[in-house]
Biopython code that builds the backbone (N, CA, C, O; Angstrom):
import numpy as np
from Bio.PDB.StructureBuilder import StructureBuilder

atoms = [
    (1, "UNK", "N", (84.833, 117.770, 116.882)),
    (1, "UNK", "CA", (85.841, 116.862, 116.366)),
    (1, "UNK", "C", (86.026, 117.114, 114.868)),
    (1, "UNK", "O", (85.003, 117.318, 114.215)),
    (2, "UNK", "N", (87.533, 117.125, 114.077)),
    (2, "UNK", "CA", (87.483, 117.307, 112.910)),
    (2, "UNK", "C", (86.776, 115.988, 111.917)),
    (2, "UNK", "O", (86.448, 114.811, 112.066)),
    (3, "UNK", "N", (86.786, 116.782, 111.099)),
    (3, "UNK", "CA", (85.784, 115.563, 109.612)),
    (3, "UNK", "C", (87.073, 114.542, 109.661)),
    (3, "UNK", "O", (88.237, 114.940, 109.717)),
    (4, "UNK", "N", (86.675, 113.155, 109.632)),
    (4, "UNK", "CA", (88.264, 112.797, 108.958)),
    (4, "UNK", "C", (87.597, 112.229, 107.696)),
    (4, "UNK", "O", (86.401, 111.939, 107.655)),
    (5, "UNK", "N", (88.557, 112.073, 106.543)),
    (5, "UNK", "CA", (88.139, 112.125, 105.076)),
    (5, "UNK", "C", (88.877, 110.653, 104.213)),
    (5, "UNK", "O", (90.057, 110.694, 103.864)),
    (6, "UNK", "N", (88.405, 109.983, 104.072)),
    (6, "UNK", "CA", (89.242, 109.047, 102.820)),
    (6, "UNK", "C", (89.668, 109.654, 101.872)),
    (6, "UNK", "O", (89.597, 110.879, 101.772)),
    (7, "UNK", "N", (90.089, 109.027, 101.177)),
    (7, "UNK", "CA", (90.829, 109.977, 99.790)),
    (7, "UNK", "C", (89.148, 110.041, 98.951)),
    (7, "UNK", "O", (88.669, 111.108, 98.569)),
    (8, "UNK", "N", (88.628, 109.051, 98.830)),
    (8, "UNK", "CA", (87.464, 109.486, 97.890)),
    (8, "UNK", "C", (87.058, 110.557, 98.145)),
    (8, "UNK", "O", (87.263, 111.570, 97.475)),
    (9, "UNK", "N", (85.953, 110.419, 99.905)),
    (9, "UNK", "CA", (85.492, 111.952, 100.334)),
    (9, "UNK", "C", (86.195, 112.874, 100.139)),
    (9, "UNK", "O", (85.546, 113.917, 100.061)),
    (10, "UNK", "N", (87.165, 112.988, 100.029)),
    (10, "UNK", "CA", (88.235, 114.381, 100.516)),
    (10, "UNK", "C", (88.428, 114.527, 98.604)),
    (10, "UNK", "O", (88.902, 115.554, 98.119)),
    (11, "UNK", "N", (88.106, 113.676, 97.974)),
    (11, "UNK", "CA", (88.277, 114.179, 96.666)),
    (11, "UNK", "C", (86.970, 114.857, 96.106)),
    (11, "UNK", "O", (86.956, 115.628, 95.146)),
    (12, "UNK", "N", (85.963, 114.494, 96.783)),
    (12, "UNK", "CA", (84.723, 114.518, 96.102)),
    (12, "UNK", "C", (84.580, 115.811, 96.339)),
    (12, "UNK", "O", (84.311, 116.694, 95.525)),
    (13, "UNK", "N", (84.879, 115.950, 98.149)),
    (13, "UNK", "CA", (85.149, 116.928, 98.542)),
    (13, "UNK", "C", (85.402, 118.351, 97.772)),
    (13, "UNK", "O", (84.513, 119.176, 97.984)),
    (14, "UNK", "N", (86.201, 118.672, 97.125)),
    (14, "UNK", "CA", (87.380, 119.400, 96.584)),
    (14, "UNK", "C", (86.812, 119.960, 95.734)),
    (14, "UNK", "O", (86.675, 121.149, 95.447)),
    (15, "UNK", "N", (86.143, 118.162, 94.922)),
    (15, "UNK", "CA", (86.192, 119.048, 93.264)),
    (15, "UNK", "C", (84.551, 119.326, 93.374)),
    (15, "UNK", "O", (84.045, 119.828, 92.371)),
    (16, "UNK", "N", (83.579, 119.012, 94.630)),
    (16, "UNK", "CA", (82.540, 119.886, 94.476)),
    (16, "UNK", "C", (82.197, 121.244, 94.702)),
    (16, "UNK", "O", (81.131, 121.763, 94.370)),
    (17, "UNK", "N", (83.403, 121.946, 95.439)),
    (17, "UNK", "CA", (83.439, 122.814, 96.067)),
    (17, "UNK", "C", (83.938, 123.468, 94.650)),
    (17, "UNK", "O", (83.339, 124.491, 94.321)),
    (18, "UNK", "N", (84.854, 123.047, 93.869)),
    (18, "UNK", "CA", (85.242, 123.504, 93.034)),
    (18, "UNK", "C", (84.518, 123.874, 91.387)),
    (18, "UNK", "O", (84.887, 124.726, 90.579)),
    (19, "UNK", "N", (83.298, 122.814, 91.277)),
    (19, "UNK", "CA", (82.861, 122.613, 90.511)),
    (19, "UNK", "C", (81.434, 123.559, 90.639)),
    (19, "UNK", "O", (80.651, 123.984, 89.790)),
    (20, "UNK", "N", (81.490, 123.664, 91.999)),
    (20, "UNK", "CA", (80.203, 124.374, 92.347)),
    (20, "UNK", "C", (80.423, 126.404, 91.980)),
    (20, "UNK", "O", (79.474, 127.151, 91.744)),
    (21, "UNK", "N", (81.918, 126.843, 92.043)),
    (21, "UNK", "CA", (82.575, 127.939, 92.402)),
    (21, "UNK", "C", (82.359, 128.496, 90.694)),
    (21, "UNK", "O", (82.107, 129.609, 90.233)),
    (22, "UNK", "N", (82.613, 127.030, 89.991)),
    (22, "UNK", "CA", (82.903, 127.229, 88.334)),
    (22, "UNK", "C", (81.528, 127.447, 87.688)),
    (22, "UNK", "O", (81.279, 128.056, 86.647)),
    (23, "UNK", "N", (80.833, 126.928, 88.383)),
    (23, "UNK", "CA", (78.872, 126.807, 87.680)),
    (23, "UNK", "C", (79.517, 125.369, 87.220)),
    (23, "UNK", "O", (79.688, 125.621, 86.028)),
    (24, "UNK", "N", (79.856, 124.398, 87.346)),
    (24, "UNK", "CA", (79.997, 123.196, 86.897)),
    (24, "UNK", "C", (78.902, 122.117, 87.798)),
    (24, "UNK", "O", (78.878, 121.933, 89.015)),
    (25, "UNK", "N", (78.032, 121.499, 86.729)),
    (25, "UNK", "CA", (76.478, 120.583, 87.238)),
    (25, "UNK", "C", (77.674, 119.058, 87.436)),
    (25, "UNK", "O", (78.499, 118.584, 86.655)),
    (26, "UNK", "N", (77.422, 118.819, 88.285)),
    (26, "UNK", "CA", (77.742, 117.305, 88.618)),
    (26, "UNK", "C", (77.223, 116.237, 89.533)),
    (26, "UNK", "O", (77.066, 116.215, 90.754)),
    (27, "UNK", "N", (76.925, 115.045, 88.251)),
    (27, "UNK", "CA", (75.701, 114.183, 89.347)),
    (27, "UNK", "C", (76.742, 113.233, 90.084)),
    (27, "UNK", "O", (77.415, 112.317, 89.610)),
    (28, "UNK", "N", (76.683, 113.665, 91.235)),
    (28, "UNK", "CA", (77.642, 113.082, 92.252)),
    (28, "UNK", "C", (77.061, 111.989, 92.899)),
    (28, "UNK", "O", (77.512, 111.632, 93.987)),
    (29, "UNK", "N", (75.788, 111.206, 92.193)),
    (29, "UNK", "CA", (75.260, 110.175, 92.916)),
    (29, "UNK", "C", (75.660, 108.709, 91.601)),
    (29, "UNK", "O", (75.447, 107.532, 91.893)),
    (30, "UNK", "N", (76.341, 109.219, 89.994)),
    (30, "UNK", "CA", (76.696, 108.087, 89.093)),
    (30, "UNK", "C", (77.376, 107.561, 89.849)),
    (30, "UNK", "O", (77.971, 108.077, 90.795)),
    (31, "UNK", "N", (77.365, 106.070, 89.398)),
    (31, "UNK", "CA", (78.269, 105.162, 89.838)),
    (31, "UNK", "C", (79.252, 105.175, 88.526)),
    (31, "UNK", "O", (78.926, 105.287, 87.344)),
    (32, "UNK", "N", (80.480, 105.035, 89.066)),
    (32, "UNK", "CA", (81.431, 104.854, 87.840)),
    (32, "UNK", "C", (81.314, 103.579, 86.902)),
    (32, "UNK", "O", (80.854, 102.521, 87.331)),
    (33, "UNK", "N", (81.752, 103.737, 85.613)),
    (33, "UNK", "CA", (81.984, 102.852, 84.872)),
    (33, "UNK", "C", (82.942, 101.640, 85.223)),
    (33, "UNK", "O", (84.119, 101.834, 85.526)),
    (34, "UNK", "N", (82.395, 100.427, 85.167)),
    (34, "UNK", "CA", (83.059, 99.098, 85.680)),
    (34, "UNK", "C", (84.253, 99.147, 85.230)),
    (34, "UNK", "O", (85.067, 98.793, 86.083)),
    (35, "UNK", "N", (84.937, 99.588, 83.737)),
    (35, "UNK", "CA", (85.915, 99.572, 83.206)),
    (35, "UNK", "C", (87.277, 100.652, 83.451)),
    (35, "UNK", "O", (88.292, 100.475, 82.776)),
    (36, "UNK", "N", (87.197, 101.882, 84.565)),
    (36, "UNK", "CA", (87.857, 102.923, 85.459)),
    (36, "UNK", "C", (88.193, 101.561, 86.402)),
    (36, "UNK", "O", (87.579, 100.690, 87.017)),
    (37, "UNK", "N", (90.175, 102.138, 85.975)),
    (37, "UNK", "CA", (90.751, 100.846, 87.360)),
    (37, "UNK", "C", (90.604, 101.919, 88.324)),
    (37, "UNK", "O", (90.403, 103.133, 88.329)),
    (38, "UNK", "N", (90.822, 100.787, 89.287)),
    (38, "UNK", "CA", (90.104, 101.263, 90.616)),
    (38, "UNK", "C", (91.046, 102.362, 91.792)),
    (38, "UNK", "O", (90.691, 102.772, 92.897)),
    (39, "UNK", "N", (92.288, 102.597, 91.061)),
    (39, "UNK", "CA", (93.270, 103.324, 91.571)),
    (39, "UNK", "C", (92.689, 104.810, 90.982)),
    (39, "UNK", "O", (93.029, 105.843, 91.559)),
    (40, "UNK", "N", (91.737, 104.857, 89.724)),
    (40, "UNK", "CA", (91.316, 106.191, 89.451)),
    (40, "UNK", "C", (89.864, 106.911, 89.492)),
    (40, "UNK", "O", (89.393, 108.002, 89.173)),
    (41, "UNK", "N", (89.253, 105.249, 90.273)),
    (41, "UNK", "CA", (87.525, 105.650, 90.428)),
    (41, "UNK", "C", (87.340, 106.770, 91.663)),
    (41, "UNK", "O", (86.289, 107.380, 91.858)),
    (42, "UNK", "N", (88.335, 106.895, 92.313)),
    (42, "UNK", "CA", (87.831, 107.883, 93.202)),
    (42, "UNK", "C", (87.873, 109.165, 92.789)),
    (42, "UNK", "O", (87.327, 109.963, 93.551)),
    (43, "UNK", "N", (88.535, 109.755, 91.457)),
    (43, "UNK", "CA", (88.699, 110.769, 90.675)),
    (43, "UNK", "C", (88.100, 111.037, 89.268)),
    (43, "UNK", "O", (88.579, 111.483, 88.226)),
    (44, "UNK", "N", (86.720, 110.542, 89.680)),
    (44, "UNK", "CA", (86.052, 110.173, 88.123)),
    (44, "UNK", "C", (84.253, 110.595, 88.342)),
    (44, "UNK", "O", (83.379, 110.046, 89.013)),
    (45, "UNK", "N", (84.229, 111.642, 87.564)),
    (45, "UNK", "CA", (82.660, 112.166, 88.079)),
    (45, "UNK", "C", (81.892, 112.216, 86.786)),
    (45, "UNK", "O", (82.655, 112.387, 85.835)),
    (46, "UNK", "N", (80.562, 112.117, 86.432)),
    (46, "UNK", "CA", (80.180, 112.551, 85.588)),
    (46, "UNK", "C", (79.392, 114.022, 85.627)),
    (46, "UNK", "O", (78.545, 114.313, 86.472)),
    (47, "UNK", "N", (79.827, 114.869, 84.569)),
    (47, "UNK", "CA", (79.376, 116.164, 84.306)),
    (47, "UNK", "C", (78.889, 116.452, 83.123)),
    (47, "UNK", "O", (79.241, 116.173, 81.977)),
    (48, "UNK", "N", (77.670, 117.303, 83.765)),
    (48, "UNK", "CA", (76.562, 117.227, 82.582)),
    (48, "UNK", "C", (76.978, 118.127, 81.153)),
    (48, "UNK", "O", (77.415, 119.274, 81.063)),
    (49, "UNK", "N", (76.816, 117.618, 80.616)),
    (49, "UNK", "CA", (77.594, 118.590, 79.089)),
    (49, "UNK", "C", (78.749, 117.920, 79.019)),
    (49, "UNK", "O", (79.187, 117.704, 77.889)),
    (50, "UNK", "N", (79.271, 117.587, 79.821)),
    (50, "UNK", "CA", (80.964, 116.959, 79.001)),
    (50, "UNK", "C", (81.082, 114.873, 79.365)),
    (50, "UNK", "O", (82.073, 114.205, 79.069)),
    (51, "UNK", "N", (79.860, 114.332, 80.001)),
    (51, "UNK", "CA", (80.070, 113.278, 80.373)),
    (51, "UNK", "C", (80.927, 112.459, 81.212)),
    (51, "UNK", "O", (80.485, 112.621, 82.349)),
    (52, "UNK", "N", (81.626, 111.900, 81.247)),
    (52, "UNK", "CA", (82.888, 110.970, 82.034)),
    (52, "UNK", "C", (84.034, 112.159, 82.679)),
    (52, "UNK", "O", (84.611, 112.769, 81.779)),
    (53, "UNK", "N", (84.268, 112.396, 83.505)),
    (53, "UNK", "CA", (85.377, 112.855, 83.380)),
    (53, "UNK", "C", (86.241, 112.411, 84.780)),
    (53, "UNK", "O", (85.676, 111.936, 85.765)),
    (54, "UNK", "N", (87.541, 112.621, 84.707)),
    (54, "UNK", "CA", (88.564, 112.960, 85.699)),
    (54, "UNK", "C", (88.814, 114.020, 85.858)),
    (54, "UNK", "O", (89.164, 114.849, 85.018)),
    (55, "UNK", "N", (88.597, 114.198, 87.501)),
    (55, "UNK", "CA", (88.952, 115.350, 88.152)),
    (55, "UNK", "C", (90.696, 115.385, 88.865)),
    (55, "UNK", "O", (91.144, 114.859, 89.884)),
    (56, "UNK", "N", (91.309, 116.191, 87.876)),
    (56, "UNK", "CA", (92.833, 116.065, 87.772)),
    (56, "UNK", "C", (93.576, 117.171, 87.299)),
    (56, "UNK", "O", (92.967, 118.189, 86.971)),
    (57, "UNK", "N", (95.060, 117.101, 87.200)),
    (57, "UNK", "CA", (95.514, 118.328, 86.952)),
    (57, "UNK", "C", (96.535, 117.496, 85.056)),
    (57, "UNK", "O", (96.554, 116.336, 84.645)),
    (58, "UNK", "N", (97.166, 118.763, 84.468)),
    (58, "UNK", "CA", (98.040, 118.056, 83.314)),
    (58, "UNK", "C", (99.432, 119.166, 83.647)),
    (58, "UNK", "O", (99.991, 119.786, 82.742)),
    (59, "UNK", "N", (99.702, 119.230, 84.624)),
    (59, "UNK", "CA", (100.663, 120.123, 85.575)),
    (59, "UNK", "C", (101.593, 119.295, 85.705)),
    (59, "UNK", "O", (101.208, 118.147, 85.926)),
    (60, "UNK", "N", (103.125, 119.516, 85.628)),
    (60, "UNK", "CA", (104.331, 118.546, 86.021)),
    (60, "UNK", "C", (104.693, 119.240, 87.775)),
    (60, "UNK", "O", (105.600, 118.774, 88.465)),
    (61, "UNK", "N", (104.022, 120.095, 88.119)),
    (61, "UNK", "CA", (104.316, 120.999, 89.278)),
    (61, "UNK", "C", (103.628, 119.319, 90.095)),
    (61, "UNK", "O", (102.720, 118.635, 89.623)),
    (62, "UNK", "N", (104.603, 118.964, 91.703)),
    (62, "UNK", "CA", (104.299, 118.528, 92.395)),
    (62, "UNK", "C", (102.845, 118.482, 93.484)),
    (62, "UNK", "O", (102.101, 117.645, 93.996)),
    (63, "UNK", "N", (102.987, 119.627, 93.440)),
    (63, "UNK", "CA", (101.591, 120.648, 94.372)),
    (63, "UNK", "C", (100.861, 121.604, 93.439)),
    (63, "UNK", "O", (101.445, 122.446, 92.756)),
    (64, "UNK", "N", (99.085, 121.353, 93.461)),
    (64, "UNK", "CA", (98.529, 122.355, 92.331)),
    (64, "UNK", "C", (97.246, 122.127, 93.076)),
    (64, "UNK", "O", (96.688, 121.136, 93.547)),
    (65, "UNK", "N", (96.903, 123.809, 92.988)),
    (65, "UNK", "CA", (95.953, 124.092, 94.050)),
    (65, "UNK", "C", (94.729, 123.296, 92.764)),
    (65, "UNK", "O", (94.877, 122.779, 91.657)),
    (66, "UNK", "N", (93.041, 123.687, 94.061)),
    (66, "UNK", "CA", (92.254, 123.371, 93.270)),
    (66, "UNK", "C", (91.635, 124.318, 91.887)),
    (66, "UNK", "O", (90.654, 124.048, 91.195)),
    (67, "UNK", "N", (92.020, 124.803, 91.837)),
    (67, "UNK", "CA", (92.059, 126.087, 90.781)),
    (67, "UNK", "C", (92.531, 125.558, 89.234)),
    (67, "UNK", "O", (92.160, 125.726, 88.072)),
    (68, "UNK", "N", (93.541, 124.843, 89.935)),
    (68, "UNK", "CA", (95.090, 124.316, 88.404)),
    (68, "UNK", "C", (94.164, 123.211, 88.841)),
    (68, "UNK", "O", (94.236, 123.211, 90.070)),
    (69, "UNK", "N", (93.118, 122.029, 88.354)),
    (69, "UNK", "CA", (92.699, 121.036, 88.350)),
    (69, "UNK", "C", (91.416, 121.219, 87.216)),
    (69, "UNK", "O", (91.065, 122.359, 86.911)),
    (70, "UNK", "N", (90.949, 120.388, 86.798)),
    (70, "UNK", "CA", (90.247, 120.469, 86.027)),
    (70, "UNK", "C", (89.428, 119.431, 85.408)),
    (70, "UNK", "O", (90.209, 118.597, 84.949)),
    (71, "UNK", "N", (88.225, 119.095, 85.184)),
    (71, "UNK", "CA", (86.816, 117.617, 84.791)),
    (71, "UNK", "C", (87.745, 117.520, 83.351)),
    (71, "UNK", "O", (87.412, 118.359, 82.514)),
    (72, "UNK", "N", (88.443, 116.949, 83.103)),
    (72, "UNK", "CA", (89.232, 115.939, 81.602)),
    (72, "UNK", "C", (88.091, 115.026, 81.310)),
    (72, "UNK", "O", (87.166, 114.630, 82.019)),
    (73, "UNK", "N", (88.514, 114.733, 79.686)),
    (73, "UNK", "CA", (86.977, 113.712, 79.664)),
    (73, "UNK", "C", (88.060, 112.470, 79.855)),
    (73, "UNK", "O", (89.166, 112.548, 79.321)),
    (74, "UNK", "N", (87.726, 111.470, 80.545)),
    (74, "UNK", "CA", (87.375, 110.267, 80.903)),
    (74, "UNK", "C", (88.717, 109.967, 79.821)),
    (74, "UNK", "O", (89.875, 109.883, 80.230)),
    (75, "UNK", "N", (88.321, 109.827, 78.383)),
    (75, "UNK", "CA", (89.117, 109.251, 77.448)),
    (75, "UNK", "C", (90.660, 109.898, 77.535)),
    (75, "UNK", "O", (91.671, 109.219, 77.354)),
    (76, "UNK", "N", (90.663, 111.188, 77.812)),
    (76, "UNK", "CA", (92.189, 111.498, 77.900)),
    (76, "UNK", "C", (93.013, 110.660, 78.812)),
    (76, "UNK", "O", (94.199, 110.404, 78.602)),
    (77, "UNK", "N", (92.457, 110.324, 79.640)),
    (77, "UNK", "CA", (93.256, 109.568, 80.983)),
    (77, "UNK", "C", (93.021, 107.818, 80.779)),
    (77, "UNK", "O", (93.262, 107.067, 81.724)),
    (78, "UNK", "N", (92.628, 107.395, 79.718)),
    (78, "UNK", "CA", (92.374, 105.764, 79.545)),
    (78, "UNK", "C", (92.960, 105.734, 78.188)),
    (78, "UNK", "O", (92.931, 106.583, 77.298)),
    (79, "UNK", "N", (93.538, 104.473, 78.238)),
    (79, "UNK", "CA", (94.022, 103.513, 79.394)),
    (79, "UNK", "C", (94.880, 103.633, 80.259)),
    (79, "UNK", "O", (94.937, 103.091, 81.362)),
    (80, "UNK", "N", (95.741, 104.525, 79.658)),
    (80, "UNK", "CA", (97.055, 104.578, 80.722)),
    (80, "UNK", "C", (98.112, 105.866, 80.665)),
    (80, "UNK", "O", (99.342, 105.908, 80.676)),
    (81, "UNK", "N", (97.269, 106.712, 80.611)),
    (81, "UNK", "CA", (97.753, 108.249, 79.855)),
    (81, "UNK", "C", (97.758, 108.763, 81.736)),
    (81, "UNK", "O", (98.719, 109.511, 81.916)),
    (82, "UNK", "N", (97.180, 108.597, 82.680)),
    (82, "UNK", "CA", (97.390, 109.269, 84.117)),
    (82, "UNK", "C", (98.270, 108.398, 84.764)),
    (82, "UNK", "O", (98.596, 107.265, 84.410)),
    (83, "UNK", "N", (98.681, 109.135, 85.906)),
    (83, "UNK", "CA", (99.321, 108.498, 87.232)),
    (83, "UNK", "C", (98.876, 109.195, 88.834)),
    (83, "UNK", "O", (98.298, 110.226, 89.179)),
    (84, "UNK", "N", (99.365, 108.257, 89.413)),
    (84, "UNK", "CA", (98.760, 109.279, 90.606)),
    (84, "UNK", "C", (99.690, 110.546, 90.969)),
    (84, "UNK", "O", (100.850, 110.808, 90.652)),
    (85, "UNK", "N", (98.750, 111.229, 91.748)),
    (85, "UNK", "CA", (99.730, 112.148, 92.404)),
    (85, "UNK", "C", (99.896, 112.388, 93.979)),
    (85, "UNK", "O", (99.216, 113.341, 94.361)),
    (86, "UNK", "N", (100.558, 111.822, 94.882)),
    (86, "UNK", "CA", (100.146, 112.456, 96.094)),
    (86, "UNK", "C", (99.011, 111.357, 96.597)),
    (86, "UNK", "O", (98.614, 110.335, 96.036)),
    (87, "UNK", "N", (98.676, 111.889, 97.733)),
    (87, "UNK", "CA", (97.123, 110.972, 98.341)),
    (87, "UNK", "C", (96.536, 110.695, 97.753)),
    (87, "UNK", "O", (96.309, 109.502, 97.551)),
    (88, "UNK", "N", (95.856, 111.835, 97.040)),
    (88, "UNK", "CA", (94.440, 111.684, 95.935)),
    (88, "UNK", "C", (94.285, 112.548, 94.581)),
    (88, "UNK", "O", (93.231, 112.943, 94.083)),
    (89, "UNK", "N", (95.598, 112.741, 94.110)),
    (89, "UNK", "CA", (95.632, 113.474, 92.863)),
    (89, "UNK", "C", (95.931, 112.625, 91.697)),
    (89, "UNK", "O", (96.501, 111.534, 91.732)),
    (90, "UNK", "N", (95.454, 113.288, 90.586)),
    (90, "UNK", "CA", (95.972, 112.433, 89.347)),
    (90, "UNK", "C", (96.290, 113.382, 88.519)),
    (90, "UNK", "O", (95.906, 114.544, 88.650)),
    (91, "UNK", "N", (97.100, 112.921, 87.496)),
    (91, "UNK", "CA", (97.949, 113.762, 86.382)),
    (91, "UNK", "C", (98.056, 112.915, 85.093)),
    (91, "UNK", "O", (98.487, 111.821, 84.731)),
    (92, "UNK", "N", (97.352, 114.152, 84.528)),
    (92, "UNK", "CA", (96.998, 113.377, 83.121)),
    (92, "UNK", "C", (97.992, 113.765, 81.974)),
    (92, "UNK", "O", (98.149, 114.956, 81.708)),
    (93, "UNK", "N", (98.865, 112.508, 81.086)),
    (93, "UNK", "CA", (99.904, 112.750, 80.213)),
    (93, "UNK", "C", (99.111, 113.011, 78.802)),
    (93, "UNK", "O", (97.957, 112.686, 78.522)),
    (94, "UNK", "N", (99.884, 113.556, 78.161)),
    (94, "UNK", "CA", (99.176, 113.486, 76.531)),
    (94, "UNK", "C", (99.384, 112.034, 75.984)),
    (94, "UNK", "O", (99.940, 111.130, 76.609)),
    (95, "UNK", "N", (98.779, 111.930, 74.543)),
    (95, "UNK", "CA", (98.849, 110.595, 74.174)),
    (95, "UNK", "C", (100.189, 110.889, 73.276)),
    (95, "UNK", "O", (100.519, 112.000, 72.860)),
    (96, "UNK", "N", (100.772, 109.867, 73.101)),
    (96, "UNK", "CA", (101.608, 109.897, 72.170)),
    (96, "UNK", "C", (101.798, 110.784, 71.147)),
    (96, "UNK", "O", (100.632, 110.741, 70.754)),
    (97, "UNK", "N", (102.255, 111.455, 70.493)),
    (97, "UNK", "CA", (102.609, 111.876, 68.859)),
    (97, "UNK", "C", (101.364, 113.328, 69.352)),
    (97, "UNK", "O", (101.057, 113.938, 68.327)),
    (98, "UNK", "N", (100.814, 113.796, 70.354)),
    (98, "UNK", "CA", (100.340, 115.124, 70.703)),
    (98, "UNK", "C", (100.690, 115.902, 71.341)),
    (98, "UNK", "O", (100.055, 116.952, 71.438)),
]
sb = StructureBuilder()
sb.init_structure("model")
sb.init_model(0)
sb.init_chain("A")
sb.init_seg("    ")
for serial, (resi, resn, name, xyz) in enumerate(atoms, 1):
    if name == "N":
        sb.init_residue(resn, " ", resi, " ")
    sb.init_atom(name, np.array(xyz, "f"), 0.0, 1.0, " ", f" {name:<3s}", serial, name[0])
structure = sb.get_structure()
């Protein structure tokens, strides 16, 4: 029978496979920070050397493999610099005046 996946699993999914391909260490057992709304905790890992991050793309392209995605720290995407994309993607905007 196939896996079936929530958006979390199927994200965690992705970016471990991805993170693992890169040499990227990620403790996939943190619990997120209380203050990540909850539309972006399923895209939020911590990685060792860079801390907080979102696993996301800064692509205006609709569709972007896991390749074009990338661990952002945490702060680029708070408070309100991402949106979603799709099922389980996020897309991170610059801040103002950058």
């Amino acid at each position: 029978m196939p896996e079936t996946h929530t958006r979390e699993t199927f994200t965690r999914h992705v970016a471990r496979k991805e993170a693992e391909r890169r040499g990227i260490t990620v403790d996939w057992n943190a619990a997120v920070p209380e203050d990540v709304p909850a539309e972006l905790r399923h895209a939020v890992f911590r990685v060792l050397d860079r801390g907080w991050c979102v696993w996301g793309t800064t692509s205006a392209d609709e569709i972007v493999t896991p390749a074009e995605r990338d661990f952002y720290p945490l702060e680029a995407a708070l408070p309100d610099r991402w949106s979603p994309v799709g099922w389980n993607g996020v897309r991170l905007h610059p801040a103002a005046g950058a």
